[in-house]
C-alpha positions in Angstrom: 122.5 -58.0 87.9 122.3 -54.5 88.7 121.6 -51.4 86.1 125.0 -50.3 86.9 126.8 -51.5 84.1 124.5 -51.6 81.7 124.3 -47.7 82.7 127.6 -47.8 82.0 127.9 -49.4 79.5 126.0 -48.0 77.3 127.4 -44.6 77.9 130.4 -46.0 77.2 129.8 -47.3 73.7 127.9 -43.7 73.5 130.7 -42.0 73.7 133.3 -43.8 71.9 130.6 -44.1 69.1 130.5 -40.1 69.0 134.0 -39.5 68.6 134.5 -42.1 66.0 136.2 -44.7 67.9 136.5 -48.3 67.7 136.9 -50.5 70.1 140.5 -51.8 68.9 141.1 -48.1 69.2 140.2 -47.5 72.7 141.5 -50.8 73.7 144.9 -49.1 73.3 144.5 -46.4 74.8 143.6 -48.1 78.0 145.4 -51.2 77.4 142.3 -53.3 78.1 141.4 -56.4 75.7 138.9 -55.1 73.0 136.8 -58.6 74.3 136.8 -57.3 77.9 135.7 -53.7 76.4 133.0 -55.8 74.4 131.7 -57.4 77.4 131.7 -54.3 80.1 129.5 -52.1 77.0 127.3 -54.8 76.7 126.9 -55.0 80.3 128.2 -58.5 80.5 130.9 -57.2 83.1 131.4 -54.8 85.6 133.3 -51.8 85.3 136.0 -50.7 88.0 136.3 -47.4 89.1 140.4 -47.9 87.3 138.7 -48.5 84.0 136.1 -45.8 84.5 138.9 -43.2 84.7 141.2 -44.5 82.3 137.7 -44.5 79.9 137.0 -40.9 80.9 140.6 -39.6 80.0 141.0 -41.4 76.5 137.2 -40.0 75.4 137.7 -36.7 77.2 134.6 -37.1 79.5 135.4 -35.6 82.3 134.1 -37.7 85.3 131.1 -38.5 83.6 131.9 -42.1 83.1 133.7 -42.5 86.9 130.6 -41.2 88.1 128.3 -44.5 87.0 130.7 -46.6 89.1 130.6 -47.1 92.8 133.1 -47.1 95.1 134.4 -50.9 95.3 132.4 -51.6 92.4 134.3 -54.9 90.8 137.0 -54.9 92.9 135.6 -56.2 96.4 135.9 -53.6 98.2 133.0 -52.3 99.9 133.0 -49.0 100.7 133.8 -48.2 104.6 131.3 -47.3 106.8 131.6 -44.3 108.7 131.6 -45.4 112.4 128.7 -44.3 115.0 130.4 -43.2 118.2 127.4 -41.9 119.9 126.8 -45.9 120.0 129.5 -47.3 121.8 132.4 -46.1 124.5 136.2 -47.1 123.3 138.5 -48.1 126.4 141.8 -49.5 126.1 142.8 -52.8 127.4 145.5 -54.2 128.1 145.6 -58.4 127.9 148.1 -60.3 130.7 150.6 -61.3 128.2 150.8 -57.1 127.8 149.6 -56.9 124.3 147.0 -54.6 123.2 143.6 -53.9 122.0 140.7 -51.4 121.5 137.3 -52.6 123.0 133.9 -51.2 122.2 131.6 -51.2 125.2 127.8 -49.7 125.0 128.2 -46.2 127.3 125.5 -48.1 130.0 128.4 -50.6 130.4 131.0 -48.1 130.4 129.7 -46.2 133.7 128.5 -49.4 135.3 132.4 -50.7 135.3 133.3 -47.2 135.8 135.5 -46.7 132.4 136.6 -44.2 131.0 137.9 -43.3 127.7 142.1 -44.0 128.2 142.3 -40.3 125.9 139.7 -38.6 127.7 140.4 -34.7 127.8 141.9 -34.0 130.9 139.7 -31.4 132.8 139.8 -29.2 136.0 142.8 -28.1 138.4 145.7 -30.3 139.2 146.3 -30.9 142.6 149.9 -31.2 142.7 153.2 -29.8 140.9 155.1 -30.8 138.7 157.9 -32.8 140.2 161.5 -32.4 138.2 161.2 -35.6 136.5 157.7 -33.9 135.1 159.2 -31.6 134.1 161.8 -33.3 131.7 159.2 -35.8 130.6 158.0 -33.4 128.1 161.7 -33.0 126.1 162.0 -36.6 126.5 159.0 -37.8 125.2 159.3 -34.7 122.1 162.4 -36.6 121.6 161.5 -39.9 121.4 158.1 -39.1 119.4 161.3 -38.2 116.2 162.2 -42.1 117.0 158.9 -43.3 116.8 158.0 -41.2 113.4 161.8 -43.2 112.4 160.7 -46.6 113.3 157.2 -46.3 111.9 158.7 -46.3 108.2 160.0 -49.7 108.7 158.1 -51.7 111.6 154.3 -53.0 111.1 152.2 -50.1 112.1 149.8 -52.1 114.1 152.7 -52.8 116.9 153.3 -49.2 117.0 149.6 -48.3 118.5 150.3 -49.7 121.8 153.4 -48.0 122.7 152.2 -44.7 121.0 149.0 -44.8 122.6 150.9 -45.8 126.2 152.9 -42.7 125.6 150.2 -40.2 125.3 148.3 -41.4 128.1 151.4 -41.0 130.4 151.9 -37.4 128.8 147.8 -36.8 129.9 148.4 -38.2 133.2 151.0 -36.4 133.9 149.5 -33.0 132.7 146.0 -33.7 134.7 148.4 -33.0 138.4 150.6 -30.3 136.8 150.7 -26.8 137.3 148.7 -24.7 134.7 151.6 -23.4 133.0 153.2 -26.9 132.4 149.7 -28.4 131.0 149.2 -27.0 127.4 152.7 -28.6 126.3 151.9 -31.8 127.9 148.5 -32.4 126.4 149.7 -31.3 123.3 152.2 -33.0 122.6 149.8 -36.2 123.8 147.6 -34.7 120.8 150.0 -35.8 118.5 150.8 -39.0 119.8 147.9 -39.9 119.8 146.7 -38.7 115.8 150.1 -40.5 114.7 148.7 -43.7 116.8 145.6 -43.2 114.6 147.6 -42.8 111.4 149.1 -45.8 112.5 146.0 -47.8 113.2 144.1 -46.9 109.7 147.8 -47.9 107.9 147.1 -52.0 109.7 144.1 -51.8 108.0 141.7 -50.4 111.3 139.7 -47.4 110.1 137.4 -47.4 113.4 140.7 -46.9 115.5 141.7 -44.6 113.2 139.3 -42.5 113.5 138.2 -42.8 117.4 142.0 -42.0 118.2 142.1 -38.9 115.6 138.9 -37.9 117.4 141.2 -38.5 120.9 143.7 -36.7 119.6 141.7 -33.3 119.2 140.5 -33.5 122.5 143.4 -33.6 124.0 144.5 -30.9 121.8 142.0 -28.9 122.5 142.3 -29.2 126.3 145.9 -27.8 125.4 144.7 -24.6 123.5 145.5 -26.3 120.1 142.0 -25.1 118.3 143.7 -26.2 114.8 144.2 -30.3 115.2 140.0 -30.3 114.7 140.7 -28.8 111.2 143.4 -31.4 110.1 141.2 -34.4 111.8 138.9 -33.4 108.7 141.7 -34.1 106.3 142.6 -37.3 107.9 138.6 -38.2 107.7 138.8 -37.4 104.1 142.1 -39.7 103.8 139.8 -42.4 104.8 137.1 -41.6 102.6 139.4 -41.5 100.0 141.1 -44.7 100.1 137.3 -46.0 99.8 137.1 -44.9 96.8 134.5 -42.2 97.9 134.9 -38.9 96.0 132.6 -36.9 97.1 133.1 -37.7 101.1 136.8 -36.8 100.1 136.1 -33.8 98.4 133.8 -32.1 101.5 135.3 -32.9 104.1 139.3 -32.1 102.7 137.8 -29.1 101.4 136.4 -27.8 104.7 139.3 -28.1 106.5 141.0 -26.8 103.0 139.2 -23.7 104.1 139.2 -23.2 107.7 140.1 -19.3 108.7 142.9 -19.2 110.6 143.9 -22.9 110.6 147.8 -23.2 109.7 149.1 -22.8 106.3 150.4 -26.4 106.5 147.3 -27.8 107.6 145.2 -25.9 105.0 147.7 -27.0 102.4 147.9 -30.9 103.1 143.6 -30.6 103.0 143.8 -28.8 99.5 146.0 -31.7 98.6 144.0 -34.0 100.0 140.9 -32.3 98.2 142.8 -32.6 94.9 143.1 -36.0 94.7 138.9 -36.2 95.2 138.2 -34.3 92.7 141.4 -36.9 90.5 138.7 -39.6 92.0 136.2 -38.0 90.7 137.5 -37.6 87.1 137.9 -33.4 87.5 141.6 -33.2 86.0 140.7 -29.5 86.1 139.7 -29.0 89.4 142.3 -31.2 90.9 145.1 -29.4 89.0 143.9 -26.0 90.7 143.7 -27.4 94.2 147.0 -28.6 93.5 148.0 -25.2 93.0 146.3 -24.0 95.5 148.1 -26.5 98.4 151.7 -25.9 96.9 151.3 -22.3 98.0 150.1 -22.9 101.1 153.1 -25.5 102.1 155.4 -23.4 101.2 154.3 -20.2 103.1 154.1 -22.5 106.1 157.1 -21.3 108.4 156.2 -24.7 110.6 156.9 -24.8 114.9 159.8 -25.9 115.9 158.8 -27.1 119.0 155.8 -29.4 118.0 156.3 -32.7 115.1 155.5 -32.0 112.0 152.2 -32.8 111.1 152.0 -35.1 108.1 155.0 -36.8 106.3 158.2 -35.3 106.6 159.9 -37.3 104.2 159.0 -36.4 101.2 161.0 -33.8 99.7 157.8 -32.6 97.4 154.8 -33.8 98.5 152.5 -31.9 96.0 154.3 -33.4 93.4 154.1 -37.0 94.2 150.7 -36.3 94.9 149.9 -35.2 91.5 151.8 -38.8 90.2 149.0 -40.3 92.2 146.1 -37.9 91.1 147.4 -38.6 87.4 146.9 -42.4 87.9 143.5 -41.5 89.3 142.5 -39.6 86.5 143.5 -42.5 83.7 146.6 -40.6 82.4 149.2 -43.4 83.6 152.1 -42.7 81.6 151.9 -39.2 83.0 151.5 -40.2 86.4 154.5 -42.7 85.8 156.8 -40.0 84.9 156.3 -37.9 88.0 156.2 -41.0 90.2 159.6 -42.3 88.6 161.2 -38.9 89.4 159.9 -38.5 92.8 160.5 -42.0 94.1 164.2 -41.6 93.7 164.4 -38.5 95.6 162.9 -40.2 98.7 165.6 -40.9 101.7 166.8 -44.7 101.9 165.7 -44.8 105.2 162.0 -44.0 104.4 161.0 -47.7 103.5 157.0 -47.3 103.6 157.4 -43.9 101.6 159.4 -45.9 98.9 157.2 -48.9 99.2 153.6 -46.9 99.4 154.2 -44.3 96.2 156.6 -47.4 94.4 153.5 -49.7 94.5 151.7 -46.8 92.8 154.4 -46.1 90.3 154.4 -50.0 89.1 150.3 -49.9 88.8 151.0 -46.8 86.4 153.7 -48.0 84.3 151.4 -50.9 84.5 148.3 -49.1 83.4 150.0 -47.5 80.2 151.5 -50.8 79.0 154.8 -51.1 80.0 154.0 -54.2 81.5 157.7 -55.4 81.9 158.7 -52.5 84.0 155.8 -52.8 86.0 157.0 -56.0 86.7 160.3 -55.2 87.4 159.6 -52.0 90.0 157.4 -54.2 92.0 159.8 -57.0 92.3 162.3 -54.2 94.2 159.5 -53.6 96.5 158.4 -57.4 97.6 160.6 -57.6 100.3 160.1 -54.6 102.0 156.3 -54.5 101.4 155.9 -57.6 104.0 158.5 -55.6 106.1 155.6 -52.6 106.3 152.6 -54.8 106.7 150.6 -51.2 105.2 147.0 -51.8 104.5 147.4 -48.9 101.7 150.0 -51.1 100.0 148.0 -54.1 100.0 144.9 -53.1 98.2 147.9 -51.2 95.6 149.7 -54.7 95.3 145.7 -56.2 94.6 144.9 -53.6 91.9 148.4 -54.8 90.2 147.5 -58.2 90.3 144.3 -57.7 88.8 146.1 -55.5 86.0 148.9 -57.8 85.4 146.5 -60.5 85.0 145.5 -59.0 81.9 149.0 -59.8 80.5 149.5 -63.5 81.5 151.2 -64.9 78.7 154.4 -62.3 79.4 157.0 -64.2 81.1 157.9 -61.3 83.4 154.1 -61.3 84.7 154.3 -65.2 85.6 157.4 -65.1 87.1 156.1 -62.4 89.6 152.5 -62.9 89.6 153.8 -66.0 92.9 155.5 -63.4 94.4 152.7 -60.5 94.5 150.1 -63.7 96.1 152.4 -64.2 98.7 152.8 -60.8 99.3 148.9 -60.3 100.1 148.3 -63.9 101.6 151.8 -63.9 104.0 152.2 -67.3 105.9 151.7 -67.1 109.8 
């Protein structure tokens, strides 16, 4: 066994010691068994990061406790590794029954087959102009990119990569024999294709993709005079590191892009928010509560450009708000966390069905967390169907953290009715 939770542990029993708590006490305030307390201060079981910060808000130690825990640490869940592209060349493939896939090929292989990367930056002069159907693809594809944001609340996110990705190599094509005028819109717009293909790819559960297609995407942004999609590839970087349960990745790399001169209001904002809920990670309810502040202000000075997709959700009618529900959670004050989430949840659009299904997921594990088990029970039973509809890799490790919790509480009816239901839900039948 590791020192880890006997580190923890005894810091644990420290603490609660100090301020003259038992353990029947703190048991409810977290709503963990006093034997399971028992057994994680004497070191006899791990800690999770969930108990760590629950622990840390009841005793008021402000990260100290979430900082003995690793990311994953009881849950599975290694943390991710951060990919090495100066390794390995991506190229697209495309199989004969026309589905698709991402191959990694060493960059000697790459030139011997004479590959390329399929969102390589498009560079020098074209040699032709733009023909009138050119011309219109760009309105056309701006058009159906709204469709594609549409369908990729409902339909697995892993089908959409193909089709997106298709899309913004057809935009770069096109823009490589185009007049220089034509060009920046063109590869722009295949910019954002291509980051919501990555969004997509990191949602079925890919990170690598994710990433390597984010990095894509500010090429080809770049080869359109969009200097700013760089800045917001750092929040999405720090989206990764967050759902690893890495802090202080989340923390640097949001908060650089959180303070890039000259980036966009709306970027800088969704990296403050994206900072906050690293520092909710990290157990710094002050700090996150300030960087909250901080990206509310900054989303709403953002005036936006009409002509270009919005980057980051557009169906959320406040999203500093829900993402303070989710930094609550994070920082073991469920019941507060629970109210926010209850409140924002029913303001989301019934046609946003991996919005409702993401943050309603989150909003059972908190009504979870602060003991009102039944409800729990009862929000995530709404959500079954649609959370096999959206296939979201951020749902399933949220319907695995309520499984765990709701184990806790097995003798309550409502827990074994659904407790079937949630197992399905993670192991789906072919």
């Amino acid at each position: 066994m590791s020192h880890e939770p006997v580190a923890f542990g005894f810091e644990l029993r420290r603490r609660r010691t100090a301020t003259g708590w038992s353990l029947t006490r703190l048991s409810m305030a977290v709503h963990y068994s006093k034997g399971h307390l028992s057994k994680v201060e004497t070191g006899l079981k791990r800690p999770t990061p969930e108990l760590a910060r629950l622990c840390d808000a009841a005793l008021g130690a402000d990260g100290a406790l979430a900082a003995l825990v690793p990311p994953g640490a009881g849950t599975g869940t290694p943390a991710a590794d951060e990919p090495r592209p100066d390794e390995e060349v991506w190229i697209m493939q495309w199989d004969s029954d026309g589905s698709f896939r991402l191959a990694a090929v060493d960059r000697r292989r790459a030139l011997a087959l004479g590959a390329t990367c399929l969102l390589a930056t498009a560079a020098g002069e074209g040699r032709a102009a733009a023909s009138p159907a050119d011309s219109g693809l760009l309105d056309a594809s701006r058009s159906l990119f709204d469709q594609y944001r549409r369908l990729g609340q409902t339909a697995a996110p892993g089908t959409l990569v193909p089709p997106l990705v298709a899309q913004a190599q057809a935009l770069r094509d096109v823009a490589i024999r185009s007049v220089a005028a034509a060009r920046p819109g063109l590869l722009v717009l295949a910019s954002r294709y291509a980051e919501f293909a990555g969004w997509m790819a990191q949602e079925a559960g890919n990170d690598r993709a994710a990433l390597w297609l984010t990095r894509r995407a500010v090429d080809l942004a770049e080869a359109g005079g969009d200097r700013h999609l760089a800045t917001y590839a750092l929040a999405r970087q720090a989206l990764i590191s967050f759902y690893a349960g890495d802090a202080a990745s989340t923390i640097a790399l949001a908060g650089r892009a959180a303070g890039t001169t000259g980036a966009p209001p709306r970027i800088r904002g969704l990296a403050a928010q994206q900072e906050a809920q690293g520092h909710a990670l990290a157990g710094d309810h002050t700090s996150c509560m300030r960087r909250l502040e901080t990206a509310r202000a900054l989303l709403a000075a953002d005036a936006g450009d009409p002509s270009l997709p919005v980057i980051g959700s557009s169906n959320l009618a406040d999203p500093v708000s829900m993402a303070t529900g989710w930094s609550l959670y994070d920082l073991g004050r469920p019941q507060e966390a629970a109210e926010i989430l209850d409140a924002e949840t029913a303001r989301l659009p019934g046609h946003s069905v991996r919005n409702q299904v993401r943050y309603g997921m989150r909003r059972a594990l908190s009504h979870a967390a602060a003991g009102n088990v039944e409800h729990a029970c009862s929000v995530a039973k709404a959500l079954l169907g649609p959370t096999s509809l959206v296939e979201s890799a951020t749902v399933r490790s949220d319907v695995r953290r309520l499984t765990r919790l709701l184990g806790r509480h097995s003798s309550l009816s409502a827990v074994r009715e659904i407790t079937p239901h949630l197992t399905a839900a993670l192991h789906p039948t072919a």
